[in-house]
Every structure is written in structure tokens, then in C-alpha cells.
C-alpha positions in Angstrom: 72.9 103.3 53.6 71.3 106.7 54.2 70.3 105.8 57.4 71.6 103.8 60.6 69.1 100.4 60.3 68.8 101.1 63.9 67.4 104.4 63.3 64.8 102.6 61.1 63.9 99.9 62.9 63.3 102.5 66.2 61.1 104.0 63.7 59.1 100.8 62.9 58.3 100.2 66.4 57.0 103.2 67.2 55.6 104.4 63.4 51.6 105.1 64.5 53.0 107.4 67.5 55.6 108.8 65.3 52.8 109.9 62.9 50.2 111.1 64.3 52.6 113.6 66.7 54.0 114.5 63.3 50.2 115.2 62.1 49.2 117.6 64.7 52.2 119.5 64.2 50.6 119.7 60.8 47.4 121.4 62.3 50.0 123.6 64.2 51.7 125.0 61.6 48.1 125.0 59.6 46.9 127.7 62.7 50.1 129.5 63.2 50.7 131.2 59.4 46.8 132.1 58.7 47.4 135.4 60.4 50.0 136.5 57.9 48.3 137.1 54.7 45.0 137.1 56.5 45.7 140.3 58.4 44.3 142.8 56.6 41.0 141.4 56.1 40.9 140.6 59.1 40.8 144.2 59.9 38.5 145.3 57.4 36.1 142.6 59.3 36.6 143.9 62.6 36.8 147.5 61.4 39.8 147.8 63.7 43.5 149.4 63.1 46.7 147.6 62.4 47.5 148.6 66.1 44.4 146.9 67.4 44.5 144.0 65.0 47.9 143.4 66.5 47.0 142.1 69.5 45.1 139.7 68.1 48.6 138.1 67.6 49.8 138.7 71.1 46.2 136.8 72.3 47.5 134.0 70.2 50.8 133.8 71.2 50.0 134.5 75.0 48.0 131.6 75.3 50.3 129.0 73.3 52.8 130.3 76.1 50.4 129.1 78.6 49.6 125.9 76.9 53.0 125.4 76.2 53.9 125.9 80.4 51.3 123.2 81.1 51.3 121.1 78.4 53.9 118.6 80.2 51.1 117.7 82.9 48.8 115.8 80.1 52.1 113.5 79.8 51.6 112.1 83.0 50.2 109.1 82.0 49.2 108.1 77.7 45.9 108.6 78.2 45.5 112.1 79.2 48.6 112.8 76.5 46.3 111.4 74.3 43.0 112.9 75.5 44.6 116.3 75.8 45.8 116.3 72.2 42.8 115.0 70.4 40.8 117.9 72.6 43.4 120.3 71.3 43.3 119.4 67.9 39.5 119.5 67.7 39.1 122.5 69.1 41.7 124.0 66.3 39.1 122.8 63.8 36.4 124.4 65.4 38.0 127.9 65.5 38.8 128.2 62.1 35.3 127.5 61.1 34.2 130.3 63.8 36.3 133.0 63.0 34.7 134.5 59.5 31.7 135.1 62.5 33.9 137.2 64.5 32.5 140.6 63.4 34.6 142.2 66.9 38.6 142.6 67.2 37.9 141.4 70.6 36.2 138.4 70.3 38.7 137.4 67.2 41.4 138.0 70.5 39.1 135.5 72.6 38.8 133.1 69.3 42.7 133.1 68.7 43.6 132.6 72.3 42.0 129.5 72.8 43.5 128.2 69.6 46.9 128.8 70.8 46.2 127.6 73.8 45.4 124.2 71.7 48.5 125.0 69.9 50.9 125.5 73.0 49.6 121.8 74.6 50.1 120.4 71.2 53.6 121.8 70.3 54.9 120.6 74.6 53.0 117.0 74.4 54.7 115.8 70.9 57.9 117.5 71.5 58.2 115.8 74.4 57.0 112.3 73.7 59.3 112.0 70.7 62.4 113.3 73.3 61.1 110.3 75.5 60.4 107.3 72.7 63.7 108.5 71.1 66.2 110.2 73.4 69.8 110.0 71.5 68.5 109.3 68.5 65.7 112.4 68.7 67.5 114.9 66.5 66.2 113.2 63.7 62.7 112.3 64.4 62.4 116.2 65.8 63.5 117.9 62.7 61.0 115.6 61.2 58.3 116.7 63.6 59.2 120.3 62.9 59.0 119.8 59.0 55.2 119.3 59.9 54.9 122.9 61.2 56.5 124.1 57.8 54.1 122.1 55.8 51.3 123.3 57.6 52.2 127.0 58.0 52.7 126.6 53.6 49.4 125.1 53.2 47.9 128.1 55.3 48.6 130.7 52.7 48.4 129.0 49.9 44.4 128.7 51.0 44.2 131.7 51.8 45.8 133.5 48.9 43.0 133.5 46.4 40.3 134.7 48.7 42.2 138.0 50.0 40.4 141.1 48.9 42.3 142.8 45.9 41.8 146.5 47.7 40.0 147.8 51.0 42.4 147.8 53.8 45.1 146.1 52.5 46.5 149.6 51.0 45.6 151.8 54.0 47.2 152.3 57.3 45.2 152.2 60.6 45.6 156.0 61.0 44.5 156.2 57.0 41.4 154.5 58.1 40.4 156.6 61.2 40.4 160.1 59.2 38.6 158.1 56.9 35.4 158.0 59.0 36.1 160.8 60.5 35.3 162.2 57.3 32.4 160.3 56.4 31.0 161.0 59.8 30.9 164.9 59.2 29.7 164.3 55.6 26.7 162.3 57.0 25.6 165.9 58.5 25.8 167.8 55.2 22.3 167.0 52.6 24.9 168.6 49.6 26.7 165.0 49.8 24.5 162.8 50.3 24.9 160.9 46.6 28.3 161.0 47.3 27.9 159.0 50.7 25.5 156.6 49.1 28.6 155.8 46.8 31.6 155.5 49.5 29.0 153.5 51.7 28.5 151.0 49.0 32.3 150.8 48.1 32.6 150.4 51.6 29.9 147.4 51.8 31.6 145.8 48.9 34.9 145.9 50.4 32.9 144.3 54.1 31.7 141.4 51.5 34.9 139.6 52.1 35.4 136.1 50.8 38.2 134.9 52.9 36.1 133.5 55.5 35.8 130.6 52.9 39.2 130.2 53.1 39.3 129.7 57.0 35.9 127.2 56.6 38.4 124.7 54.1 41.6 125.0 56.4 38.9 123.4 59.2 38.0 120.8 57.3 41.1 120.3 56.4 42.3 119.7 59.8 39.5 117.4 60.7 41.6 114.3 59.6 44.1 115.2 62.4 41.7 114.8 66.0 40.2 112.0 64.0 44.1 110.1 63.5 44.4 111.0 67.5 40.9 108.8 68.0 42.2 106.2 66.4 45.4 105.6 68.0 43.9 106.0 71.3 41.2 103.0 69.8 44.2 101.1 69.0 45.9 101.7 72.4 42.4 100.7 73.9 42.2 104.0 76.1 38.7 104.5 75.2 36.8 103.5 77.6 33.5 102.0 75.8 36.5 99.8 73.8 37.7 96.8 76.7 41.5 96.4 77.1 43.0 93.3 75.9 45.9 93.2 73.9 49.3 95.2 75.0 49.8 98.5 74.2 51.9 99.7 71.8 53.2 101.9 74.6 53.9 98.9 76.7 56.0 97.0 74.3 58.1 100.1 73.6 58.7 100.6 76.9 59.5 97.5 77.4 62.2 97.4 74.5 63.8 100.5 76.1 64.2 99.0 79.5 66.0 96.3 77.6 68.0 98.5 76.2 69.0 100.4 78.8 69.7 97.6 80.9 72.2 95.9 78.0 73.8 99.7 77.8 74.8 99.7 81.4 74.1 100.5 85.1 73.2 104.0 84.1 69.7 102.9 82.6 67.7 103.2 86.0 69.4 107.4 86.2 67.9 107.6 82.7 65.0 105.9 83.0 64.5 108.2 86.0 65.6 111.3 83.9 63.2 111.1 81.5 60.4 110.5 83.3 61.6 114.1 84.6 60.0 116.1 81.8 56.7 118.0 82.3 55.7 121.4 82.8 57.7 124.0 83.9 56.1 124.4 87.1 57.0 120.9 87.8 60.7 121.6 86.6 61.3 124.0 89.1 60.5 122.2 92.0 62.0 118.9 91.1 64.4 117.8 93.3 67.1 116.6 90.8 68.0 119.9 90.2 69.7 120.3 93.4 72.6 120.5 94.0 73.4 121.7 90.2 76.4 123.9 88.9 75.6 127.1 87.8 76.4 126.1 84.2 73.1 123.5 84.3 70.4 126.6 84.6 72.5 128.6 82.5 72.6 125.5 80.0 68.3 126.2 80.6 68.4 130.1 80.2 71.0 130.6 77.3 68.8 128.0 75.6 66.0 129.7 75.9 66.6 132.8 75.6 68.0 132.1 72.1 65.0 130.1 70.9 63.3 133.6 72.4 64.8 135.5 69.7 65.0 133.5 66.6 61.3 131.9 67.0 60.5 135.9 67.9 62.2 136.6 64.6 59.6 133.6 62.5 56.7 135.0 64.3 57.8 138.3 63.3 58.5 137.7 59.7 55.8 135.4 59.1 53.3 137.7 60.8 54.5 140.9 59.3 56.4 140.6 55.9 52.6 141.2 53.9 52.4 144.3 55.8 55.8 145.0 54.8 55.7 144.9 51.5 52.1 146.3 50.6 53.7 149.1 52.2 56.1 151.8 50.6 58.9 151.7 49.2 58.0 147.9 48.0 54.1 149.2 47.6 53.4 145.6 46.2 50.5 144.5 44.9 48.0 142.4 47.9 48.1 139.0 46.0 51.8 139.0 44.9 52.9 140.2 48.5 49.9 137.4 49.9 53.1 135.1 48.3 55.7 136.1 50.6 54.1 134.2 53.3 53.5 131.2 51.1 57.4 131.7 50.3 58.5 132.1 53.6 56.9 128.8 54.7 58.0 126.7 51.8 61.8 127.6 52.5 61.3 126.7 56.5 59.4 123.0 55.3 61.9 122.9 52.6 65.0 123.9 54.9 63.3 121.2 57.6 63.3 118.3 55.4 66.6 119.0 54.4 67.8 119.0 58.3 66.5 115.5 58.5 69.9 113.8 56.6 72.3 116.7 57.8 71.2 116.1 61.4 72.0 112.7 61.0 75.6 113.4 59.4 76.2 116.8 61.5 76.3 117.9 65.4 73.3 120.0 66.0 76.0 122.6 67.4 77.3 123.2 63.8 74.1 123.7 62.2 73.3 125.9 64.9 76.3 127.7 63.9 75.9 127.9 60.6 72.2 128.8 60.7 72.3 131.5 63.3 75.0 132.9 61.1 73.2 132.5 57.8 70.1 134.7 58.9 71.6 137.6 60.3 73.8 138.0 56.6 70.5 137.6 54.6 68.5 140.2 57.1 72.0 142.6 56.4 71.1 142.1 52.7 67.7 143.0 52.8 68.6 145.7 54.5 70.8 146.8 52.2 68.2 146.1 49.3 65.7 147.5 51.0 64.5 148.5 47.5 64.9 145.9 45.2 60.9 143.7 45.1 63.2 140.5 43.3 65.6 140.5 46.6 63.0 140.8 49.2 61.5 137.4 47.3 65.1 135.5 47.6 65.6 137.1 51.2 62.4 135.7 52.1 63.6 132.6 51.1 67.1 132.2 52.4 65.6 133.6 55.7 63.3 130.5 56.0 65.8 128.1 55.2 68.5 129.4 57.8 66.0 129.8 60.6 64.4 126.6 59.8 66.0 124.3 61.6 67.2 126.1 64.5 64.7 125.0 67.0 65.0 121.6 66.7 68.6 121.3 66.6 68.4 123.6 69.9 66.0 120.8 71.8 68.4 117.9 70.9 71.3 119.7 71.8 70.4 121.2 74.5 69.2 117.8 75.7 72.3 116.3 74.8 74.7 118.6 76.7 72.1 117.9 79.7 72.2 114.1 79.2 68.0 113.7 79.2 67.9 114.6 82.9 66.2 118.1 82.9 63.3 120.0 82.0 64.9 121.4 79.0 62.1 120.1 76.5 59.2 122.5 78.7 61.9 125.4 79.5 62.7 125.8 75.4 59.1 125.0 74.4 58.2 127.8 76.7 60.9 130.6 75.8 60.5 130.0 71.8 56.5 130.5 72.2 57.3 133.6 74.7 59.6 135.2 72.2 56.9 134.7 69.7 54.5 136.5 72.0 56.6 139.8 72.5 58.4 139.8 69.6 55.2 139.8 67.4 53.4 142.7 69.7 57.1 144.7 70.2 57.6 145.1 66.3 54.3 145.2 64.8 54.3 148.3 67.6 57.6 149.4 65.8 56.3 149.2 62.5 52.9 151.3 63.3 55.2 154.1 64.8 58.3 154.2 63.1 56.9 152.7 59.7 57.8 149.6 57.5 61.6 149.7 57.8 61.9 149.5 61.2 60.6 146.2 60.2 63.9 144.8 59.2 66.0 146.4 61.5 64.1 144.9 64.4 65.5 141.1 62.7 68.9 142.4 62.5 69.0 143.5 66.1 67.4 140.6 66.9 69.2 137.8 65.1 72.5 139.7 66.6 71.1 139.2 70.3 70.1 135.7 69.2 73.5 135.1 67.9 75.9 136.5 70.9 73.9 134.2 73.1 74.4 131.3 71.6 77.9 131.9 71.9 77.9 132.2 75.7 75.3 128.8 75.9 78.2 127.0 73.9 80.7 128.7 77.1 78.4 127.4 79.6 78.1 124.3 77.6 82.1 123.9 77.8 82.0 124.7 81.6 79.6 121.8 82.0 81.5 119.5 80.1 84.4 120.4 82.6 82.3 120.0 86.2 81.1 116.1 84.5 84.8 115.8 84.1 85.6 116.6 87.5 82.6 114.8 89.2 83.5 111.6 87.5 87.3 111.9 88.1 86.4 112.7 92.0 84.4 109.4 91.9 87.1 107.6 90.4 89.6 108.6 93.4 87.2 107.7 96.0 86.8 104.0 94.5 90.7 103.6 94.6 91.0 103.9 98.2 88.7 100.7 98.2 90.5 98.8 95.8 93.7 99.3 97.6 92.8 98.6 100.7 90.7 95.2 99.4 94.0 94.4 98.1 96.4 95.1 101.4 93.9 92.8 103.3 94.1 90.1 100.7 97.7 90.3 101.1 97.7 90.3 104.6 96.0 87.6 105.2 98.3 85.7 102.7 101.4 86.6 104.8 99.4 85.3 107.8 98.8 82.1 106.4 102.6 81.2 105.6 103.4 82.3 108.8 101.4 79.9 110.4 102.4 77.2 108.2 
């Protein structure tokens, strides 16, 4: 068989919630890899440098942080899950087909902030309620989930690819563009010029007349299928409330089969059943009262975690974001539609790399392929490096850099939850640090590259992937140190029920030797 039957039949009973969490991850990673190959229209539109265009990306990724913080208090109950993700989803549709109107840098920043903070509820809410429905058996269903992202985030360029302007902006520099009308500014006082000016100002209108925002009107409709699936299971869960309740919810039966469950697998079912109702934001992590009490190694468990999702999801914001940039620049100097591929490239190997984590995470420990994946990406940033010259390379690195960093978040969650036994917050904490490090990391090296220039581009991965990599290795020392305080706790409990036992016994006997003495 390639999978357990229990695996599939889990799957069967929850198959419409399973799906449409896996959709809107679709609309996520639809939103998330627009930017990349869209960038530099995107400035010609807003007449704004590579500097300022930047922050558009730290507006976006800002805000998913912030949706991604309080995305756990819509799971309070299925209706407001529900509510909040259908509202999230709808409003990603709206802002794609608003965005070819954004003629300002800074109301493109206002636009893209309230997408990710669509994006940031959406990526908490299904991360979490697939952590819930599945628990041990998660790994799978989340590298599924994550596979979405991919999907989306190659769908994204591949629409957007044949609308991208052929010259303009893509082959300037923000500081290119500045003398530019600086120039045309003083020519505008000289009469000698002014056929020449007529000229430039039409080249420069032509290059305005931008078809990409047709590109950004198709991705929104698109994405309308995915608030509309949302509408329909919450008709089908009779949550809306013109529709009266009558049958169960789906929700209701699944629960109930879980309780069953945990009740055949032991007395620990009410500790888990209390564990994973623990998960919701992060605010509500840190003052829950579970936590108390905790070894060291429990919030290092939480921060190691974190903080390496903080650099490898910085390092796919990064790349994603920045790799067109990177290569219209010299010494690659590629053409604007071949490097408008890289993206699309870059994306396939992560959806690719996903779907191929789905069997492997059934057969393999999430800490191996963490291993091997952590290790994997900083070799192929070395090699680009090393070919930082060579156009064919930078093609296969862009490849074998999507399929190593791939699956790394969502072997992180399940591990992660694993090593915690499902009784933390470490769904909200990781969600949270892997949409942070997209926020900094995207603003710190797109910084880099303006200053420094387009090398500094890969350099910043290596360092990174290195800092991503020496962390992991203390998470899997705190992990060990864990291990050993269970060990301890249980073997403690152990010697305090023995006293009992013993002293049950002496009384039994006891009473025995009483009995014969009296008769």
C-alpha cells in the first residue's frame, strides 16, 4: 500500500475541510509570488525607485505577520474560522483587481498590506485546523497543504510573464532613474530641445502604457472560486444564518470520532483533548497557564523553531522576491522575459519538491528531512556563488534551491509539534517567526542589493542558510534535553506510585496474619 488505510480513511472523513484549507493556501501562494516578476512594472507605475518599491514588500510582509499573530483567535469557535477565512479570501480577490489603479508607491503599500493581512489569518487558521483534525498523523496532510502555496506562487508568474514590459524600468536602477528626470527637468527649460523632449516624453508614455495590470485583473478572477468553496462549506455546515440548522455538522461528527479515539488510546485523551484546544494566537500562548511550570528546553523548543523558520522562509521571500532583479542585473544582464522565468522556476521546484514530501514524510522523520534539506540549500547557494557567472547554473540553482527549501516549513510544524506532544502554541509561535523572517529578510537584502549591488544578493542566502542551519542544530540539543526532563518526570511518577503499591500490599498481608491468628 502507499499509504496507511488509516491515513485515508482520516482523510475521507474530513475531505471537504481538508480541501478547501488546501484551496486558500492556493490563493496564498497565488498573492505571495506576484511581486517577483511584477516588480519592475510595478515601479515604472508608481514612478518610484527599487528602494522605495521595496517597502512595498515589507507592507506586505508586516501585515501577514500581524494576521498571522491573530489569526488563532477566529479558531475560537468554526464559525468565525470560517467567517474569517472566507472574508480573507475575498478580500485577496478584490486587491488584485485594485492594484493596476494604484498610480502611488504608497497606496500600492496600503493595497498590499491589507492583502497580507488576509494572507497572515489564512496561512494561522488552516495551519492550525489541520494540526487539530489530524494531530500525529499532520505531517502528511501539512506538506499537502503547503504544496498549495507552491502551486499558487507558480501560477502567479506564469500569468504574469507575458504581460511584463520588454524595456522601461526593468533595465534601469532606481538611481539610473532619478538622473534621468533630473535631466529631463533641466531640458524642459531649454526651447533648443524641445523636439527632443517630445520624443523621450512619448517613449516615456509608451513605456507608462503597461499591460500587466491585465495580468493582476485574471489572477482575481482566478481566485474567486476560492471565497466562493469557503461559502459553501460554511452552507453545508449550516453556519449561515438565513440557512436553519438541522443535520450534524461535519465538525461534530469528527469531533466526535476523535473523542472516541482518544478515549480507546488511553487516559491521556482528556490532557490532549485539553492540549489542542491550546492553540491560538500568540498573545493567547503567552498567558496560558499550561506553560507554567515548563523546563527551559520547552520555550527553547518554541524559539530555536522559530527562529529557524525565520531564516529559511526569510531566504524564499528573498529569493522569490529578488532573483528577477538579480538577474536583469550585471553580470547575468538577462533578458526581462527569460529572467520573468526564474520566478516561475523557483516556484515549480518548491510545488514540485512539496508534492514529493507528501510520501517521504510518510516514510521519513521530519528531523531527517530537515537535515537533509537545510543542508541541501546552503551547498546549492555555495554553487551559485561560485558560478556567479554562468546564466545555465543560475537556472538549475534556482531549481535545486526550491526543492531543498520546499519542504522545510512543514516538516518544522509537525516536528516541532511532535517533540512538544500537541500541547503548546507552537503552530502560532512558527506561523509567526516564518512570516517575520519574511518581513525583514525581504527589506534587509533588497536594502543590500541597492547599496552593495546584485551579488550581495547571494551572499545574503549563504549567510543566511548558515545561521538557519547552526540553529537547527541547537533546536535538535534542546529537543534531546526535553526528551531527557519527560524521561525523568515519568520515572519520578513511577517512584511515587510504588510507595502505594507496597504499602496496599503490607496491609493486605497484615491483615492476613491477623486473621490466622485469631483463628
Amino acid at each position: 500500500m502507499f499509504m496507511d488505510e488509516r491515513i485515508v480513511t482520516l482523510f475521507k472523513r474530513n475531505a471537504h475541510h481538508t480541501l478547501t484549507y488546501w484551496s486558500l493556501f492556493f490563493s496564498f501562494g497565488l498573492c505571495i509570488a506576484f511581486l517577483g516578476p511584477t516588480i519592475l512594472d510595478l515601479q515604472s507605475q508608481t514612478n518610484s525607485t527599487l528602494s522605495q518599491i521595496t517597502w512595498v514588500f515589507f507592507a506586505q510582509q508586516f501585515c501577514l505577520l500581524i494576521g498571522s499573530s491573530i489569526g488563532g483567535v477566529f479558531r475560537k469557535t468554526l464559525l468565525s474560522a470560517l467567517a474569517a477565512l472566507f472574508i480573507s479570501a475575498l478580500i485577496i480577490s478584490v486587491i488584485f483587481a485594485i492594484i493596476p489603479l494604484c498610480h502611488n508607491v504608497l497606496v500600492l503599500a496600503i493595497a498590499l498590506a491589507v492583502s497580507g493581512l488576509a494572507m497572515g489569518v489564512i496561512d494561522t487558521i488552516a495551519n492550525i485546523q489541520l494540526v487539530t483534525i489530524y494531530q500525529k498523523d499532520s505531517a502528511v496532510f501539512l506538506q499537502a497543504l503547503h504544496f498549495f502555496i507552491g502551486f499558487g506562487a507558480l501560477v502567479s508568474p506564469l500569468i504574469a510573464d507575458p504581460f511584463l514590459s520588454e524595456s522601461g524600468f526593468g533595465n534601469h536602477t532606481g538611481n539610473g532613474t532619478e538622473i534621468m528626470h533630473h535631466f529631463r527637468s533641466m531640458l524642459r527649460n531649454s526651447p533648443i530641445v524641445d523636439h527632443n523632449i517630445n520624443q523621450t516624453d512619448h517613449l516615456h508614455e509608451e513605456n507608462k502604457e503597461s499591460t500587466v495590470h491585465y495580468a493582476f485583473w485574471i489572477m482575481a478572477i482566478i481566485n474567486l472560486p476560492v471565497p466562493i468553496a469557503v461559502l459553501f462549506l460554511m452552507y453545508r455546515e449550516q453556519l449561515i444564518p438565513c440557512c436553519p440548522g438541522g443535520t450534524p455538522r461535519l465538525l461534530d461528527k469528527d469531533e466526535l470520532a476523535m473523542e472516541n479515539q482518544q478515549e480507546a488510546e488511553g487516559p491521556n485523551s482528556e490532557q490532549t483533548e485539553h492540549d489542542v484546544g491550546g492553540h491560538g494566537s500568540i498573545f493567547s500562548c503567552c498567558q496560558n497557564d499550561s506553560m507554567r511550570g515548563m523546563p527551559v528546553s520547552f520555550f527553547m523548543i518554541h524559539i530555536l523553531g522559530g527562529m529557524v523558520l525565520f531564516m529559511t522562509d526569510g531566504i524564499v521571500g528573498a529569493y522569490a522576491g529578488f532573483v528577477y532583479t538579480y538577474a536583469v542585473a550585471p553580470p547575468m544582464s538577462l533578458p526581462n522575459k527569460t529572467a520573468g522565468y526564474l520566478a516561475s522556476i523557483f516556484w515549480a521546484a518548491i510545488t514540485a519538491g512539496r508534492l514529493l514530501s507528501i510520501p517521504l514524510s510518510y516514510r521519513f522523520q521530519p528531523v531527517r528531512l530537515l537535515m537533509f534539506n537545510l543542508a541541501g540549500a546552503i551547498v546549492t547557494v555555495l554553487m551559485l556563488l561560485i558560478f556567479y557567472t554562468s546564466r545555465v547554473f543560475l537556472f538549475v540553482g534556482t531549481c535545486l534551491c526550491g526543492l531543498f527549501l520546499s519542504s522545510i516549513f512543514p516538516c518544522m510544524l509537525a516536528y516541532t509539534e511532535d517533540i512538544l506532544d500537541y500541547q503548546g502554541c507552537a503552530t502560532s509561535v512558527l506561523v509567526t517567526c516564518a512570516g517575520m523572517g519574511e518581513m525583514v529578510m525581504q527589506v534587509l537584502v533588497g536594502s543590500i542589493i541597492q547599496s552593495k549591488g546584485s551579488y550581495s544578493f547571494l551572499l545574503c542566502g549563504m549567510i543566511i542558510a548558515c545561521i538557519g542551519f547552526i540553529l537547527f542544530i541547537g533546536l535538535l540539543l534542546f529537543q534531546r534535553m526535553h526528551r531527557n526532563y519527560l524521561t525523568g518526570t515519568s520515572k519520578k511518577s513511577a517512584m511515587v506510585e510504588e510507595p502505594d503499591t507496597s504499602e496496599q500490599n503490607g496491609t493486605a498481608k497484615t491483615e492476613q496474619t491477623e486473621n490466622k491468628e485469631s483463628s
